[in-house]
N, C-alpha and C positions, 0 to 999 in steps of 0.2 A: 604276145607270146611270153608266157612266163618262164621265170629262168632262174638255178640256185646257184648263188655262186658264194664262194665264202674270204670273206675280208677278216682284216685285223685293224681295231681300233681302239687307240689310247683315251681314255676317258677318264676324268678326274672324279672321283668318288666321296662324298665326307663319310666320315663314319658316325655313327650316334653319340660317342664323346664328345667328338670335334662340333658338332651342330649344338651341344648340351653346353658346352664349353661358350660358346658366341653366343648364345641367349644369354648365360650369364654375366658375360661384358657385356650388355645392356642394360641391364637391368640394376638402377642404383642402390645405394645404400639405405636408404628410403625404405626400400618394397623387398628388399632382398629377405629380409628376416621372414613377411609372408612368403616366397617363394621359399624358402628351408623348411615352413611348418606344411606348407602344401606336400610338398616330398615325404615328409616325418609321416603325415596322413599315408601316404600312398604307397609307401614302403616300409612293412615293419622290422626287415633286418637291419632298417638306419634309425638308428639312437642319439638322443643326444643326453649327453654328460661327461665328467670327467676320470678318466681313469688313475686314482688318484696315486696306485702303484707304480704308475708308469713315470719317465720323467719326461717333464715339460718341456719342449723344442722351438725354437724361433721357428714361421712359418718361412724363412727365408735361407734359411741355411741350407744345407744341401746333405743332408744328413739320412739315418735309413728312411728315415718316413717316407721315400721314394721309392720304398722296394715294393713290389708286389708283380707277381705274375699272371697275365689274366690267364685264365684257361681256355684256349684255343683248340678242344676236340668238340666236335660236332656231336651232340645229344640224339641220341637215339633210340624212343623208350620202348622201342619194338623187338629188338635185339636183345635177344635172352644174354650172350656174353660178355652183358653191357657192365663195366665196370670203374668205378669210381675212386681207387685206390690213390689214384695217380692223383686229382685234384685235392682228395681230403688231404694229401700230405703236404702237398703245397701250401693251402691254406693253413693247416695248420702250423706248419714252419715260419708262417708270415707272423707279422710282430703286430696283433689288432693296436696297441697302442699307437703305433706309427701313423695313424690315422687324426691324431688329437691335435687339434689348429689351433688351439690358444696360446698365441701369444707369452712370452714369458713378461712382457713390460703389460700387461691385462694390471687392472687396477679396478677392484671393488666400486669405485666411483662409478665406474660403465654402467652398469649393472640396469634394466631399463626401467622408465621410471612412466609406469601412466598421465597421462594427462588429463587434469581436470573439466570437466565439461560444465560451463554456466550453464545454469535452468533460469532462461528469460524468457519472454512474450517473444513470441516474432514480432515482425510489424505489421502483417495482415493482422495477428490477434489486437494490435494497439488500435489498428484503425476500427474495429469490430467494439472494443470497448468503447468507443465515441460513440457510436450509435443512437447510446440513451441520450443525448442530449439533441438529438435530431425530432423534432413535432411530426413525427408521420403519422399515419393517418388510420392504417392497421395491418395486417402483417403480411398483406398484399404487398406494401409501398416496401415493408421490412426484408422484406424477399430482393425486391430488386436493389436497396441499396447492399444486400451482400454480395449479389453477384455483380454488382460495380467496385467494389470494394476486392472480388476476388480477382478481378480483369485487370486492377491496376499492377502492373509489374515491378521488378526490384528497382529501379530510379525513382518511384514513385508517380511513373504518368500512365495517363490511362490509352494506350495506343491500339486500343478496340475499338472501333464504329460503333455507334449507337445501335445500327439496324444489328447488327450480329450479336450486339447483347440481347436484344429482340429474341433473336433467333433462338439464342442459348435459354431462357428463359421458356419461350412458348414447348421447347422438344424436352427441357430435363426438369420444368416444374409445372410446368401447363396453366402459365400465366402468360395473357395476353395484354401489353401494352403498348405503348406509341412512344414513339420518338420525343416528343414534346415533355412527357413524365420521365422519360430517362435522363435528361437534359436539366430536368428540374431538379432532381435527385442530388444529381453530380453537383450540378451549385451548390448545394448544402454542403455536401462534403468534402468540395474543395476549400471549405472554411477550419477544416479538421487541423490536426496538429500532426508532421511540420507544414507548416506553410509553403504554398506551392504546389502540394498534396492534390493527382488527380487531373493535374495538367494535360492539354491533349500532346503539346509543343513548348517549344522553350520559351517561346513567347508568349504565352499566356502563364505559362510558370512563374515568369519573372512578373509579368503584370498583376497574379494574384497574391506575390510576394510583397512587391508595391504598395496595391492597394489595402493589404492589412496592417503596415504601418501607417498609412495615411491616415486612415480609420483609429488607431491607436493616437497618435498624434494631436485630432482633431477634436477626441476626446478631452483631453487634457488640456487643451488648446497650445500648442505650442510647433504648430506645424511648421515645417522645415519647408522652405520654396522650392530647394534641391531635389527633394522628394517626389515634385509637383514636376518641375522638370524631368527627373528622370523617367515618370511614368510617359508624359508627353513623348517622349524620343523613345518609349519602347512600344506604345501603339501605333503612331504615325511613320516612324522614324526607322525602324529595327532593320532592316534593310541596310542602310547607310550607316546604323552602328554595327552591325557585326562585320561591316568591309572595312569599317573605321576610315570611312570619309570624314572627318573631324570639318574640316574647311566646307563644307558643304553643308555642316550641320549646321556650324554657327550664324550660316550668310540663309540659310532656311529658316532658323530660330532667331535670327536680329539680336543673337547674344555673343558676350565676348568670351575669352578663349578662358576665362578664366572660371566663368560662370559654367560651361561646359564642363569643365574639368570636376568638378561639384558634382554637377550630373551624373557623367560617369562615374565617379568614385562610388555612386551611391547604389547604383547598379553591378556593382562591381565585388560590391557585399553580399548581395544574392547568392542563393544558392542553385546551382544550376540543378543538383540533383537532390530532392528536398529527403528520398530514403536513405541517401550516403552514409546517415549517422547508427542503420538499424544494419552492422555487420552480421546480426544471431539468427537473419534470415535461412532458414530452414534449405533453403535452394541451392547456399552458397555455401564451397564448400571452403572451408580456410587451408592454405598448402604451407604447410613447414618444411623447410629445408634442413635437412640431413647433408653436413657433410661427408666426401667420401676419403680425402685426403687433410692432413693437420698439421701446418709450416708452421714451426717458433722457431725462433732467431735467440739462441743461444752464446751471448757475447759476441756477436758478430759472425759466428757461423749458423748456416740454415739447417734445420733439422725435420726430414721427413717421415711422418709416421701413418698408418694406414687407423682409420676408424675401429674402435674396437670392434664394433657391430660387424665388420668384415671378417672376421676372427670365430666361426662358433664353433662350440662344443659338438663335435659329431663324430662319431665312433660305430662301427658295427656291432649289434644287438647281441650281449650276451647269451641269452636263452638262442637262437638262431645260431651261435658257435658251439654250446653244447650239443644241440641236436645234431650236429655234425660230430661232434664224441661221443655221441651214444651210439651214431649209426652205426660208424667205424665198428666199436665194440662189438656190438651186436650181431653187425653182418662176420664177425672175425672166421675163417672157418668154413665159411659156407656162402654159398650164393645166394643175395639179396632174390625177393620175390617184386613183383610188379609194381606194388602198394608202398615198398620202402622205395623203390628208385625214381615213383611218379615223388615222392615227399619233400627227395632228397635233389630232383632235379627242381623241383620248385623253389626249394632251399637258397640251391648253389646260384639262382638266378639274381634274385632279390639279394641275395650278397658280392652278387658282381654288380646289381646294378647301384647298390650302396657307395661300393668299392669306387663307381666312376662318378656320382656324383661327388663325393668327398673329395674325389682328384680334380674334378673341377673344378669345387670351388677354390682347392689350394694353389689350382693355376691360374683362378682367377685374380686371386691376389697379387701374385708373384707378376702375373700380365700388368694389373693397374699400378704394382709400385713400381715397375722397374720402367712405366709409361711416363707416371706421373714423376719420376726422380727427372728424365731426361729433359721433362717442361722446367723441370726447376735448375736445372744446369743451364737449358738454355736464357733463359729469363731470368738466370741469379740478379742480376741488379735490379731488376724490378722487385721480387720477394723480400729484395735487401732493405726498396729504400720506399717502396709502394708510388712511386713516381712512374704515371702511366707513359711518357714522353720516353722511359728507358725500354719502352717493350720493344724486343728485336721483332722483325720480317719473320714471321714462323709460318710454313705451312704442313701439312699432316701428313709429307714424305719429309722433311725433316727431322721429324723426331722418328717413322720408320726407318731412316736410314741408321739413326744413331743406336735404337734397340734392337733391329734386324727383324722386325716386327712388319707384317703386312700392313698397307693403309688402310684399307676397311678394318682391321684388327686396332690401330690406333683410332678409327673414326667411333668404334662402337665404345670406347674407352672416354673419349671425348665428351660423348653424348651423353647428355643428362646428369653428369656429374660436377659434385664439388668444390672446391677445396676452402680452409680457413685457413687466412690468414691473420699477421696483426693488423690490416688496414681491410676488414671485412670478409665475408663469402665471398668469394668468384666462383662464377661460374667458367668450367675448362675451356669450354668451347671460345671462350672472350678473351683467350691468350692467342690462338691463331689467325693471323691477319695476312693481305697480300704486300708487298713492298711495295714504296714511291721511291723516284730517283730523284735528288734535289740536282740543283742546278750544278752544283760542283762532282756528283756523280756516287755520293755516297747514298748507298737504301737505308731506308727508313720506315716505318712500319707504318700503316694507314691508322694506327688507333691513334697516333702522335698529334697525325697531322688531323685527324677529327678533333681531338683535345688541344690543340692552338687552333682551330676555328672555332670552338665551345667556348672560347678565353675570352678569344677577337669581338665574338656578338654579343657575349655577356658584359664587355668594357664600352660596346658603341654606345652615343648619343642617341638616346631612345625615340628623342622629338624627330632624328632623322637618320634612322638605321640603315644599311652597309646594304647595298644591292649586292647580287652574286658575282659582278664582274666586278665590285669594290673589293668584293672581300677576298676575288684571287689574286687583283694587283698587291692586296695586303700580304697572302700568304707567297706572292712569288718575291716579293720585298725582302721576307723571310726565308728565302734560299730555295721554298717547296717548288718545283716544277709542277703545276695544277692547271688543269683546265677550268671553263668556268662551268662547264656541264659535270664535271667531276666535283668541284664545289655544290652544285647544288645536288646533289646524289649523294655526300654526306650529310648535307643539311636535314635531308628527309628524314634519311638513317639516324640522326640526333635530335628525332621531332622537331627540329624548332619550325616556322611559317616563315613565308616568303617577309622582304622587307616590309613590303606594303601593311600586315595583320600585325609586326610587332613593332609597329608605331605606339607611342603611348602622349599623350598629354602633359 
């Protein structure tokens, strides 16, 4: 049985500012300047320049630049006694300078500066140039070493099957060969430069690394025994060297611990990734870091300043403020027709929507400095002295509580940004940590006590490294209340390997 009945219900609503406003606390310093020329495209009553009549305002003061009233009558272009009197005079009462975000401490230095792009080979094209030095046979054989040459990827190994290079060959060239010629191909070119080049696995990477100094060596006559072992313990052996059973190797090779040590060292030269040195590869893209906040230490006081880049020139479109004085004029006297108020509401739109992003982005500002001032109050001894053991227990109601800022509002402020200081970039997100309680009951931040375990493994005896129930009897010695499963849960989180892999000779 259906039934109407009528409720009331509170519902929290964003507005299109407030949602425009949070995409742009996301969005870093980086990408932001794209995100302002996307908009400048998409709206042509937002401008950018300076109006040099006007005078220049901190974006932080609280000054008129905050005046503006939006218009809140409901448009309606169907309504003959639709009239516009009431918004032109507001806007025009409004101060468009009030709009101008530059910075009064802006410095000519900012100013941006392209980057130059090398014009080098890839490394597909380096390997492509070897070619001629390969005896093939004719441009049958020349076809398949391209497309082995195309399949090998950015570390330089080749981690396609034979039969699929088959595959790709018979369906995009309508060449028909066998496993046996693919195979032969590849040997050639795993002779290519760098060495290693073409590998299927690491072990045969390193064995073709090997064998081409041997060959080198052998030439000259002055071959290295070391050499001869190394290759021995990376055919037979690779197993029991990358668990680094050392005691195992030497009681299998009937050699002493010294001789081994040779071995390995020799191996150890190797390059595990023979492409690592060709960065201009085409695929890769290289990431610069923009910061968004800039700490100098000024005689002992800290001093925070907001990226120029966050600061731009953006102002409401002159010609789109006239057309609003000419309409006024125009219409003086009489009643506007269909064609002036379709123009005019088109106008008024695009000038509110200028209006909120510009407020945006001045809130956005005002949101990351007044975010990022409250990390640096809290962490002032760290900024002071860059000594990571001073970072306080910070989590992301802590600094809400202190700007009265929501936590998702300080998390998107967080994310992806920041800051320089004098002991390097940080990233934000790397100042927030959970708390340890040490034994006497004071907290202390978990980066601390990762960086006295970083100290701890980097100071042990190599021949015989700190298992993870050593290394907590170590840190409870040092006051930290740790478990040993809590030990090994930073360990991960600090890349290093269990005792056993950072064994060395």
């Amino acid at each position: 049985m259906l039934r109407q009945t009528i409720s009331q219900k509170l519902l929290q609503k964003l507005s299109p500012q407030q949602i425009q406003l949070m995409k742009l606390l996301q969005v870093p310093t980086a990408t932001l300047e794209q995100r302002i020329k996307e908009e400048l495209e998409a709206n042509p009553a937002l401008d950018e320049g300076v109006d040099h009549a006007a005078d220049v305002q901190d974006e932080f003061s609280t000054a008129e630049e905050d005046r503006f009233e939006d218009s809140k009558q409901e448009d309606d272009q169907r309504d003959d006694n639709y009239e516009l009197d009431d918004y032109l005079k507001d806007y025009m009462d409004d101060d468009p300078s009030s709009y101008k975000l530059r910075s009064n401490n802006y410095s000519s230095d900012e100013e941006e500066k392209t980057i130059p792009i090398p014009v080098e080979h890839t490394f597909h094209e380096y390997l492509e140039q070897q070619l001629g030095m390969l005896n093939l046979k004719d441009d049958r054989e020349q076809s398949i070493a391209y497309q082995i040459i195309g399949s090998i990827d950015d570390d330089g190994y080749l981690r396609r099957e034979p039969i699929s290079i088959i595959d790709d060959l018979m369906f995009s060239q309508n060449i028909f060969c066998t496993e046996a010629e693919i195979l032969n191909i590849l040997k050639k070119i795993q002779r290519f430069d760098p060495p290693g080049i073409g590998a299927r696995d690491l072990q045969e990477c390193l064995q073709i690394q090997l064998e081409g100094k041997i060959e080198q060596y052998e030439e000259e006559e002055t071959l290295d025994e070391s050499l001869v072992l190394a290759l021995r313990i990376i055919n037979k052996y690779f197993d029991e060297f990358t668990k680094k059973h050392y005691e195992k190797l030497m009681n299998q090779l009937n050699i002493s611990e010294e001789k081994l040590k040779e071995g390995v060292d020799e191996i150890l030269k190797l390059n595990p990734k023979p492409a690592s040195g060709y960065s201009t590869n085409s695929s890769r893209s290289i990431q610069y870091i923009v910061p968004d906040f800039l700490i100098r230490n000024r005689d002992g006081e800290l001093e925070l300043t907001l990226n120029g880049k966050n600061a731009p020139d953006l102002r409401i479109n002159d010609q789109y403020r006239d057309m609003l004085k000419t309409y006024k004029s125009n219409t003086k006297g009489r009643r506007a027709n269909r064609e002036e108020k379709e123009a005019v509401l088109f106008i008024k739109q695009k000038i509110d929507s200028a209006k909120w992003f510009i407020d945006a982005i001045r809130q956005r500002q005002r949101t990351m400095y007044n975010t990022m001032y409250a990390i640096l109050q809290y962490q002032y001894d760290y900024f002071l002295t860059g000594d990571q053991k001073k970072l306080r227990p910070m989590i992301l109601k802590d600094i809400a509580d202190i700007t009265g800022l929501d936590i998702s509002t300080v998390s998107r402020v967080a994310n992806s940004k920041f800051v320089q200081t004098e002991f390097g970039t940080k990233r934000l997100k790397g100042f927030f940590s959970e708390s340890l309680q040490t034994n006497s009951g004071e907290e202390v931040s978990t980066i601390e006590v990762k960086k006295i375990l970083k100290e701890v493994i980097e100071a042990e005896d190599k021949r015989k490294p700190l298992s993870d129930e050593k290394l907590k009897d170590i840190l409870q010695e040092k006051d930290y209340n740790i478990a040993r499963r809590t030990v090994a849960k930073y360990r991960e989180q600090l890349g290093l390997p269990v005792a056993r892999l950072r064994k060395e000779l």
